[in-house]
C-alpha positions, 0 to 999 in steps of 0.5 A, a space after each residue: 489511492 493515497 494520492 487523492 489524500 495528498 499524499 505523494 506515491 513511489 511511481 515506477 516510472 520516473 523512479 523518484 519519490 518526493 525527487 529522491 532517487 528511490 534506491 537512496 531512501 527506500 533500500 538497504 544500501 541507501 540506509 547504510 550510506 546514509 541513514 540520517 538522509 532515510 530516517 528524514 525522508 520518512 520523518 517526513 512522510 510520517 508528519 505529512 501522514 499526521 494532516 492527511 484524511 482518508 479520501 472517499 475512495 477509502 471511506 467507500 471500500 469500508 462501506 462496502 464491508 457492510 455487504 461483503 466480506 473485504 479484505 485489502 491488500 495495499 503497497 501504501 504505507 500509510 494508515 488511511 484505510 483503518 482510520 476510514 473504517 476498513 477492518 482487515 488491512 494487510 500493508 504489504 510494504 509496511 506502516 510508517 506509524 511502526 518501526 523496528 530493531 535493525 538487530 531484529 527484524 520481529 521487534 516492531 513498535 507503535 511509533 508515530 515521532 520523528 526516528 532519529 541516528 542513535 534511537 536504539 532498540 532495548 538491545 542497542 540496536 538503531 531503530 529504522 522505519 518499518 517498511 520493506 525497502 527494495 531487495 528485501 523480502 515481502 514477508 507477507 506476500 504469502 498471505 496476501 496470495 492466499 487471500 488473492 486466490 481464495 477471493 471472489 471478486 478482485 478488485 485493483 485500485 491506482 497501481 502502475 502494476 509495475 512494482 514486483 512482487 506485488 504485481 504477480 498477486 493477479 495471477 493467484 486469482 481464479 478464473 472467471 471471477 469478477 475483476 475491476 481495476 480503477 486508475 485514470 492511466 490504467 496499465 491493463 487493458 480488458 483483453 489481458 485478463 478474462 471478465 476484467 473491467 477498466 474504469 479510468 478514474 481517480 480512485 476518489 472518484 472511481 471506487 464510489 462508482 463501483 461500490 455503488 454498482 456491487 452494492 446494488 446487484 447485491 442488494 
């Protein structure tokens, strides 16, 4: 979703992120070897999230709060479904604008600067991107399990369906419902999972389509 705004994503497949080892800026263990090399890594992401726009992929799944109830879940960490409109966003991996105490995993803040070596929270902790980072737990898959089950349409935008837990919440689905999956490589094919359709495009150019097409029938 936000690499139709220019924004570049982890892809599982290489393993790199902006040709960084992910394991180096995006776990516990490359914090701890080398903070300065993380905290510029996403002092980075955040100045490109400054000058990127929401895409219409994004501006379409706002529209679509105007006849259904929606609610996204997004691995992105970016802030781009907000600024186009969308209501109720859960970011299952964090938001570069926050960041929090490493003394306190609950004392997150609004921050949109650079985090630097020696930024510390009230109690003198350094502070650190608020993003989960690989071996972490996802202190949100619960909810965004329950809205996944409780859904009545499922739709899958731009994801490689390879970054767990993430991946699993497909499975928390009832049978039967309507489910769309947009990506121009798509990793599901129609015969995995029951009334799934594929539509092989760009989520820029694919979500419009398909909420054109829901709007439509609920119309």
């Amino acid at each position: 979703m936000s690499a139709d705004s220019g924004l570049r994503t982890f892809r599982d497949a290489d393993g790199l992120w902006e040709g960084h080892d992910v394991m180096q800026v995006a776990s516990p263990q490359g914090f701890a070897s080398n903070p300065e090399l993380v905290l510029d890594f996403y002092n980075q992401r955040r100045r490109q999230l400054k000058e990127a726009e929401p895409n219409a992929g994004h501006t379409a799944l706002a529209t679509l709060e105007q006849h259904f109830d929606v609610s996204i879940i997004t691995q992105n960490v970016d802030d781009l479904h907000e600024r186009a409109g969308s209501s109720k966003v859960l970011h299952l991996h964090g938001e570069l604008f926050k960041i929090r105490s490493t003394g306190n995993p609950h004392d997150v803040q609004f921050w949109t600067e650079d985090i630097l070596v020696g930024d510390l929270c009230e109690k003198g902790h350094q502070l650190r991107p608020h993003i989960v980072w690989f071996g972490e737990d996802v202190p949100l898959l619960t909810e965004a399990a329950r809205i996944t089950a409780g859904a009545d349409i499922l739709i899958i935008i731009g994801t490689s369906m390879q970054v767990y837990p993430a991946a699993s919440l497909i499975h928390y689905v009832r049978s039967g419902i309507p489910k769309y999956f947009v990506d121009p490589n798509p990793t599901l094919s129609a015969h995995q999972y029951d009334n799934l359709e594929i539509i092989t495009k760009r989520a820029a150019e694919g979500v419009p389509i398909l909420v054109a097409d829901l709007v439509g029938k609920e119309l």
